[in-house]
C-alpha positions in Angstrom: 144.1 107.0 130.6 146.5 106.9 133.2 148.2 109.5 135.6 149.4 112.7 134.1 152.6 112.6 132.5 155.2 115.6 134.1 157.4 116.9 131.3 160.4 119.4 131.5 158.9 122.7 131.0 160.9 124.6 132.8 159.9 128.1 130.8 156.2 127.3 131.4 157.1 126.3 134.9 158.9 129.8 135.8 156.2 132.0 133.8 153.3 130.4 135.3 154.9 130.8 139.1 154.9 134.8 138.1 151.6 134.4 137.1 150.1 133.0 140.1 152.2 135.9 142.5 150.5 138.6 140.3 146.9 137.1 141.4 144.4 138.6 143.9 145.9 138.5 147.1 144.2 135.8 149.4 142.7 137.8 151.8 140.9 139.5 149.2 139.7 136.8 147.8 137.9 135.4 150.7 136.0 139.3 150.4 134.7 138.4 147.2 130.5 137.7 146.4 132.1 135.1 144.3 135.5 134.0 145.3 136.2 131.2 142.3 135.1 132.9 139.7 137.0 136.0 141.2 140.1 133.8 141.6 139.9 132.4 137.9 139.2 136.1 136.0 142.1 137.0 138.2 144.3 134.4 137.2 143.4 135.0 133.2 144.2 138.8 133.6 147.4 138.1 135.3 148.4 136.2 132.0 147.0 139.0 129.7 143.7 136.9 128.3 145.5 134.2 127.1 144.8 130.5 128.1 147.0 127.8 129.0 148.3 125.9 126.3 146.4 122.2 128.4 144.5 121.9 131.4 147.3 120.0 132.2 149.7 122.5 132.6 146.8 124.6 134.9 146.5 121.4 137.1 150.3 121.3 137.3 150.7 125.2 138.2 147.7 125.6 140.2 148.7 126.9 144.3 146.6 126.0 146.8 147.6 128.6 149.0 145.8 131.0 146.2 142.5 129.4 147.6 142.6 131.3 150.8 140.1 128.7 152.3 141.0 125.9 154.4 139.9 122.8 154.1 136.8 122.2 156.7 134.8 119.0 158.0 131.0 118.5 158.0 129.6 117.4 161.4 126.9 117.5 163.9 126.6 119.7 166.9 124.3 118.5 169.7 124.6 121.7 171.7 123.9 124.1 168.6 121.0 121.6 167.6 119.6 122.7 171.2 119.9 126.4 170.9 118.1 126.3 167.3 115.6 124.5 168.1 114.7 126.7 171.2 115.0 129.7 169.3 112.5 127.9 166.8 110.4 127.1 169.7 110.7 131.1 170.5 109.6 131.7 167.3 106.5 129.5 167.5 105.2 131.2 170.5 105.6 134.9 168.6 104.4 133.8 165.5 101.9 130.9 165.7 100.7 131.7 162.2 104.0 131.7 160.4 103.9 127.9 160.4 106.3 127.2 156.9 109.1 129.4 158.7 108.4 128.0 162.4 109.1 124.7 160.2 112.1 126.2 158.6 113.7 126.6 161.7 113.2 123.1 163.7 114.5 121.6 160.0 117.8 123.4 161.1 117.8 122.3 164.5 117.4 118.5 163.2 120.0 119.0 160.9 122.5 120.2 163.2 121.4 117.1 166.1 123.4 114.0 166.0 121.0 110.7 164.3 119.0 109.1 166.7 119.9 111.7 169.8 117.6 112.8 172.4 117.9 116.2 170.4 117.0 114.9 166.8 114.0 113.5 168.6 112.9 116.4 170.5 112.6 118.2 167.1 110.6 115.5 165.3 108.1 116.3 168.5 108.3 120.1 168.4 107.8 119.4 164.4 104.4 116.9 165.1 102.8 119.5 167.3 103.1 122.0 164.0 101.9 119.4 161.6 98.9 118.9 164.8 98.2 122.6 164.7 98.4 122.6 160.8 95.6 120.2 160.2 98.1 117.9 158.8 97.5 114.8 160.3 99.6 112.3 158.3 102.5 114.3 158.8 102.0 114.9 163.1 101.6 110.9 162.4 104.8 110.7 160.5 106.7 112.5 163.2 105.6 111.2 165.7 106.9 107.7 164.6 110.7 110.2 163.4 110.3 111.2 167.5 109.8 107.5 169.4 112.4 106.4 167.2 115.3 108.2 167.8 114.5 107.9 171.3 112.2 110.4 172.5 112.2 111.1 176.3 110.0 108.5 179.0 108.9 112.1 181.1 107.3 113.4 177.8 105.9 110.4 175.9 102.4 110.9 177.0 102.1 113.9 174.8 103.7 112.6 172.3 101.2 109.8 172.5 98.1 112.7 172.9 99.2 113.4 169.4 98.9 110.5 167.9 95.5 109.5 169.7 94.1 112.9 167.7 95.7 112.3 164.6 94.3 108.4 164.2 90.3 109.8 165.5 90.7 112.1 162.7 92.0 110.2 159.6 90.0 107.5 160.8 88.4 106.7 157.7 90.3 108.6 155.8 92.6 107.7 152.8 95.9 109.7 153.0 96.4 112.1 149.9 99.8 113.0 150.8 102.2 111.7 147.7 101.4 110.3 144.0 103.5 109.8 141.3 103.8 110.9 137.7 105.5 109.4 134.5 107.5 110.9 132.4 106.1 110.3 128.7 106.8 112.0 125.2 105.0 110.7 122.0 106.0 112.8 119.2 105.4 110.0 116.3 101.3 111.0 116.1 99.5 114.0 115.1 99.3 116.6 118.1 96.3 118.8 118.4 96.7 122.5 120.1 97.1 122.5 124.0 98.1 118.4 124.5 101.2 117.9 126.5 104.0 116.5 124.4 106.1 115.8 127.3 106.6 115.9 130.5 109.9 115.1 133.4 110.7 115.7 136.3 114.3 116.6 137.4 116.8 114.2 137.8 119.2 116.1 139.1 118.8 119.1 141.5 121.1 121.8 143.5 119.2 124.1 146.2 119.5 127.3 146.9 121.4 128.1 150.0 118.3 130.0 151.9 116.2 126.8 150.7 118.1 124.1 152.4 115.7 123.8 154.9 112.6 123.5 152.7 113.7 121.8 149.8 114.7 117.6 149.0 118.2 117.7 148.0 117.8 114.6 145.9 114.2 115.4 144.0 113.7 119.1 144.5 110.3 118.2 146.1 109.0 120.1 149.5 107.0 117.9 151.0 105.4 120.2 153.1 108.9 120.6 154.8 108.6 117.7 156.2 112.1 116.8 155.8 114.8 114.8 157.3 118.9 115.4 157.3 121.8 113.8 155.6 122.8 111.3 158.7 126.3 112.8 158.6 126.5 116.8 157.5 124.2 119.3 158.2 124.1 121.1 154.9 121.0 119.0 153.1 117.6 117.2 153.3 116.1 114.9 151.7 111.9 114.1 151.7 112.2 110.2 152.0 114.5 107.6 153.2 114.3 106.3 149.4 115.6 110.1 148.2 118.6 110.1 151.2 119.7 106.4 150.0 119.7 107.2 146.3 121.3 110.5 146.9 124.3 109.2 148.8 124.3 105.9 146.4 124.4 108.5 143.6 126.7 111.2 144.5 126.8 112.6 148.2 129.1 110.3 149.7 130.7 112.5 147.8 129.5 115.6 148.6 128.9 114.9 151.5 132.9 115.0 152.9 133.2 118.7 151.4 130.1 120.0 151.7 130.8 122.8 153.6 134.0 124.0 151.0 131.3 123.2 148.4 130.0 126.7 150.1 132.5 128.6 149.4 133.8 127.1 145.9 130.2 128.1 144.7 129.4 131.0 146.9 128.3 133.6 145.0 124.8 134.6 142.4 122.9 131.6 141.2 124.3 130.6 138.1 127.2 130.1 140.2 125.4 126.8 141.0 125.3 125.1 137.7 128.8 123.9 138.3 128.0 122.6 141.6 125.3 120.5 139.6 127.6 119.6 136.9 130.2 118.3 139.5 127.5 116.4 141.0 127.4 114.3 137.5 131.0 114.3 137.9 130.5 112.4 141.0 128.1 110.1 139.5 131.0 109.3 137.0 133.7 108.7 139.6 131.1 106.4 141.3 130.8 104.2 138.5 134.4 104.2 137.9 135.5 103.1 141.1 132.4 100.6 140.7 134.0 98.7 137.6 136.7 100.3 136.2 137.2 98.1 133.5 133.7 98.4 132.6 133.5 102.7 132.5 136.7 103.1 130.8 135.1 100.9 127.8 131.8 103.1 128.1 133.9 106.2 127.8 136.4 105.0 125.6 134.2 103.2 123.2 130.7 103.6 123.8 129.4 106.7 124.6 127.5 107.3 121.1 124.7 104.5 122.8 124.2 106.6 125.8 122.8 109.6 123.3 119.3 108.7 123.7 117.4 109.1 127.5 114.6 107.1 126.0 117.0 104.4 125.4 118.6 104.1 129.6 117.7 103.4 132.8 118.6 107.6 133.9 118.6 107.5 137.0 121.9 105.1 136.8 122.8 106.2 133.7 122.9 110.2 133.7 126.4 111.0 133.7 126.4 108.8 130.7 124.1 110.6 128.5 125.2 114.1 129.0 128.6 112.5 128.2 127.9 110.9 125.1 126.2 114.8 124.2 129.0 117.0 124.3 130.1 119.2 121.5 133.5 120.3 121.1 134.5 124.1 122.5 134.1 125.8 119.5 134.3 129.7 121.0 136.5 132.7 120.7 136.4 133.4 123.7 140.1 133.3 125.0 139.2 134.8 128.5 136.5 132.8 128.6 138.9 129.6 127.9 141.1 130.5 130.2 138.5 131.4 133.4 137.0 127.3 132.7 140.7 126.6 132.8 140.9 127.5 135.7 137.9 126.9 137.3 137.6 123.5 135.9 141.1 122.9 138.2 139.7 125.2 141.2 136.6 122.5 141.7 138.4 119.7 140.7 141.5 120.3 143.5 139.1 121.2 146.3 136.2 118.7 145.5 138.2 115.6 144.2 141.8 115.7 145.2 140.9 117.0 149.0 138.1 114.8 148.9 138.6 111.7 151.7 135.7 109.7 150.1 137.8 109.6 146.6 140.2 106.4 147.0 144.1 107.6 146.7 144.6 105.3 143.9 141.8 105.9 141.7 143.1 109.4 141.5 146.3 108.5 140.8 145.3 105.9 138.1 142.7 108.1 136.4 144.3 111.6 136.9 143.9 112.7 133.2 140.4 111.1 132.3 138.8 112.5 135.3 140.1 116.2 134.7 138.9 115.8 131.2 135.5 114.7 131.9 135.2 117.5 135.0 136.4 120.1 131.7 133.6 118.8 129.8 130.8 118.9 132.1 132.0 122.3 133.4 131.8 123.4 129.5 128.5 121.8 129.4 126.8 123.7 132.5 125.1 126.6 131.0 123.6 123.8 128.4 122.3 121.3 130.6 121.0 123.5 133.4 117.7 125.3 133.9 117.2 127.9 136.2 113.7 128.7 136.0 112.9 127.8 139.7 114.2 130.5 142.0 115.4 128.3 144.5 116.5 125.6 142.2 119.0 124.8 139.8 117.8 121.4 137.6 118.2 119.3 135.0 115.7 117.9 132.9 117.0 115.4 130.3 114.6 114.9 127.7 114.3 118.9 127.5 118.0 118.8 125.6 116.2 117.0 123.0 114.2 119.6 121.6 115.6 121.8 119.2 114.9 125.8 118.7 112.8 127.6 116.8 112.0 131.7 117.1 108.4 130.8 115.6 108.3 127.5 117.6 105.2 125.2 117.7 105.6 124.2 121.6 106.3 126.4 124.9 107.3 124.9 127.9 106.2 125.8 131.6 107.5 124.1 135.2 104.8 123.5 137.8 104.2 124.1 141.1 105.6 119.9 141.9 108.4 121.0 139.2 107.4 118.6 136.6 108.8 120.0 133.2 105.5 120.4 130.8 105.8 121.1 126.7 102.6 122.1 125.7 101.9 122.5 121.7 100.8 126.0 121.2 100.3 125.0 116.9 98.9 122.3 115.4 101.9 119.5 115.1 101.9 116.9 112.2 103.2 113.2 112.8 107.2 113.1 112.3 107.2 117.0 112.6 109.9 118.6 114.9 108.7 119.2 118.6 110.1 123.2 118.7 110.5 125.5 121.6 112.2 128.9 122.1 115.2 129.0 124.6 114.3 132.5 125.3 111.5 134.2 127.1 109.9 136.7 124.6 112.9 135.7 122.2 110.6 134.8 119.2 109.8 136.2 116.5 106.6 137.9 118.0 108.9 139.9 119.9 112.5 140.0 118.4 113.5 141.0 115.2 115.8 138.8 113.4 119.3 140.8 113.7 118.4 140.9 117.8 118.0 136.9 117.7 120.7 135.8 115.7 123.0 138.2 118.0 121.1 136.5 121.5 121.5 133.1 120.0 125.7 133.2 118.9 126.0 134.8 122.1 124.4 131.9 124.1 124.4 129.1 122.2 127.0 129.8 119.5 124.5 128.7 116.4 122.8 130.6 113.8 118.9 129.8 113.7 117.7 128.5 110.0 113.9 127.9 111.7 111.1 128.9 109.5 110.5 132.2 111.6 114.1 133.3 110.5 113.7 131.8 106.9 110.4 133.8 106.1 111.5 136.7 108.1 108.2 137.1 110.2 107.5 140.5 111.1 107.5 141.4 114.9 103.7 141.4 116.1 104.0 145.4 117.0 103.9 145.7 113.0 101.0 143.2 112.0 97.3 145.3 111.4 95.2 143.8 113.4 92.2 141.1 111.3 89.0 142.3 112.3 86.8 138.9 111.8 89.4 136.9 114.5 89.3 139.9 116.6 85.7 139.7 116.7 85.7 136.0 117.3 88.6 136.1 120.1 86.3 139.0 121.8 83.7 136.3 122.2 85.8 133.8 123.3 86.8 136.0 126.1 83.3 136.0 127.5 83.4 132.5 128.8 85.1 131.3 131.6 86.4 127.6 132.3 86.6 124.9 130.4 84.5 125.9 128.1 87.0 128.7 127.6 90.0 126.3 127.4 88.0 124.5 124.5 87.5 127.7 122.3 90.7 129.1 122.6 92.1 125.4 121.4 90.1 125.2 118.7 90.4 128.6 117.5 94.1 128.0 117.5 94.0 125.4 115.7 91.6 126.1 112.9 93.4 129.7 112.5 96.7 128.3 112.4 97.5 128.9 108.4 97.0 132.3 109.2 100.2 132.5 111.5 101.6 134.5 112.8 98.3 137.3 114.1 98.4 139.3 117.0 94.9 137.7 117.5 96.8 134.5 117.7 99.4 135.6 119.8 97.0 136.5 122.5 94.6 133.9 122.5 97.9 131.6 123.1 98.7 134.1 126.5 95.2 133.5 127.4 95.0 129.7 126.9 98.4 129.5 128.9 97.1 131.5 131.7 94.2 129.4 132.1 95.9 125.9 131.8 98.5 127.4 134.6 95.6 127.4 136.9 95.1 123.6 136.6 99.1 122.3 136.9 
């Protein structure tokens, strides 16, 4: 696809310049919790609900001056790095036992201090002597090494040094416990007993929280303790490891990285705000591998994408932007306002992020003008899908959880823990080749819904009408089933024990009581079995 095409609609041209005077006036928009989406319902109003005949003609119309923002630069700040980390040091003295928000605030001080400055170093050292104080020894060690390195001070070394001769007495000996790894895996082709994990991911792609930049990996999600270091050139992220800042600015924050303080304001507002601030981050990943080898993504896109369907089948990590591609459904809702507020914000993000983006070569824009709004349209379209908000300082996305289908009487539930690993756990009995099924609602099944309440819930957020067997069968909601005096007798029991032997009974009493589904005996030896296995993720 090449550059868009300017045609001679002069009516469209003179109606749509009335439309954007009759918008929110400027100064009210920078008021606003949530300026963009403010901006788009705004602009939709103005034209009385209906949306623009293309995107095309949005991109064409759209003022910048109607974005009351100007553009801004990210960069360090030596002096401010100082002050922070002074008034972090402040903070230390009044509240030695706060330690995670002591290390909140010498993580802001590093971010704002120039790479490999007197000042970056001078937090890494203030840092170690929490780590010291902490107990955590391989982390004072790993500071330590952050501190000499950027060049910490002659005059102040031998502390420094103090640190390290305490750390290496104590772990001397000692194997360090700090990391591990997990695999993804999902095996759906054998028999699955109740309580065995069908699958389990991590995130591949994560957007923090504003309040949680300081404590938070903006790559992986993970918190490392805090121990954390800074995106070498803005002062808006942080990243765990070396390996997660490399393969985040590889990925997508070059990107990111040249607006990431208008990314504040383009996505200021509640948190699900922030699933288009993940979505562009695909977006990013897309343009990356277009300026890569053009050649090459245009016959992916063009031709291919059906082969990217299947994350089993692709290297992810290089390869996301592809899959959620090759996944998209056509816009099938009758919505208009809703049309019309994507419209629009599909331009918004794509003017400010792309077109006013530095890092984005002049001439791929100009070469690629209509592809690249049309894949930012589809992955905007796509962000309520893809995204999962169940971490309340996260916003992630777990590919092989778009794989499994719905059910209100499903034979799976899925829980995040603590390291944010994404865990389906069978709560029935699942026979080889048998659907894996969860339900995208909490307390949306049938135990607790009734079926005009679902079908509304489901066309409402996922535009599809449920034909599970819950549905089918009509299962009555658990308030109405009598209770079965022999299970209740036997659950009773059960809830005597503690442990694992516990954990056992309640599996094998859901299992051998399945054919009796569904039982408010059931029901509640499932909560109990989940709160138990909680405990041990």
């Amino acid at each position: 696809m090449g550059s868009i095409h300017f045609s001679n609609e002069t009516v469209f041209h003179q109606q749509n310049s009335e439309t954007f005077k009759n918008m929110i006036r400027p100064e009210l928009v920078q008021q606003l919790a949530c300026p963009s989406f403010g901006l788009a319902t705004s602009w939709i109003i103005s034209r009385q609900g209906k949306p623009a005949g293309s995107l095309e003609q949005v991109w064409r119309e759209f003022r910048r001056e109607t974005w009351p923002f100007p553009k801004t630069k990210a960069g360090k700040d030596g002096e401010k790095a100082r002050k922070l980390r002074e008034k972090a040091n402040d903070l230390y003295r009044g509240n030695p036992t706060e330690m995670d928000r002591v290390l909140r605030a010498y993580n802001e001080g590093i971010c704002w201090a120039v790479e490999g400055s007197e000042e970056a170093a001078m937090g890494y050292g203030n840092r170690s002597a929490v780590y010291l104080k902490m107990g955590k020894y391989a982390r004072c060690l790993a500071n330590v090494e952050l501190a000499k390195a950027s060049g910490y001070p002659d005059a102040k070394m031998e502390k420094l040094e103090e640190r390290k001769r305490k750390c290496l007495e104590v772990l001397e000996g000692k194997t360090d416990e700090v990391g591990g790894e997990v695999f993804d895996e999902l095996d759906s082709k054998k028999e699955l007993r109740v309580g065995e994990v069908a699958v389990v991911e991590r995130p591949l792609l994560v957007v923090v929280e504003p309040e949680a930049v300081q404590s938070r990996c903006n790559y992986c999600g993970s918190k490392n303790e805090l121990d954390l270091i800074p995106c070498r050139k803005c002062v808006s992220v942080m990243y765990c490891s070396e390996k997660c800042r490399d393969e985040a600015y590889s990925c997508y924050h070059k990107f990111e990285c040249a607006v990431i303080k208008d990314l504040k304001n383009l996505f200021r507002g509640p948190k699900p705000t922030r699933m288009f601030q993940l979505t562009l981050k695909l977006f990013w990943m897309a343009l990356n591998d277009l300026i890569n080898d053009q050649e090459g993504f245009l016959k992916k896109y063009q031709e291919g994408l059906k082969s990217f369907r299947d994350p089993l089948e692709m290297d992810l990590s290089k390869q996301l932007h592809m899959h959620v591609l090759a996944n998209d459904e056509p816009d099938t809702s009758s919505d208009l306002t809703g049309k019309g507020v994507t419209q629009f914000l599909t331009v918004l993000i794509y003017k400010i992020a792309v077109e006013e983006n530095e890092s984005v070569p002049t001439q791929v824009l100009k070469d690629n003008n209509s592809l690249l709004l049309e894949i930012m349209q589809k992955l905007v379209l796509m962000a309520k899908q893809i995204c999962d908000q169940s971490v309340d300082d996260l916003t992630c996305f777990y590919p092989l959880l778009q794989m499994i289908n719905h059910s209100c009487a499903p034979n799976a539930e899925r829980i995040v823990s603590g390291d944010l690993r994404s865990i389906i756990l069978t709560k029935r009995p699942i026979n080889a080749g048998e659907q894996i099924l969860i339900c995208y609602f909490p307390n949306g099944s049938t135990d607790y819904k009734d079926k005009t309440k679902r079908k509304e819930m489901l066309q409402k957020e996922f535009q599809f009408e449920c034909q599970c067997l819950g549905c089918s069968l009509d299962y009555p909601l658990l308030s109405t089933i009598e209770e079965n005096a022999e299970l209740r007798g036997q659950l009773e029991d059960i809830k005597t024990k503690s442990g694992d032997d516990r954990l056992k009974l309640l599996e094998d009493f859901l299992q051998q009581n399945d054919d009796q589904f569904p039982l408010k005996e059931l029901a509640e030896a499932w909560n109990l079995y989940k709160q138990e296995i909680l405990k041990r993720f």
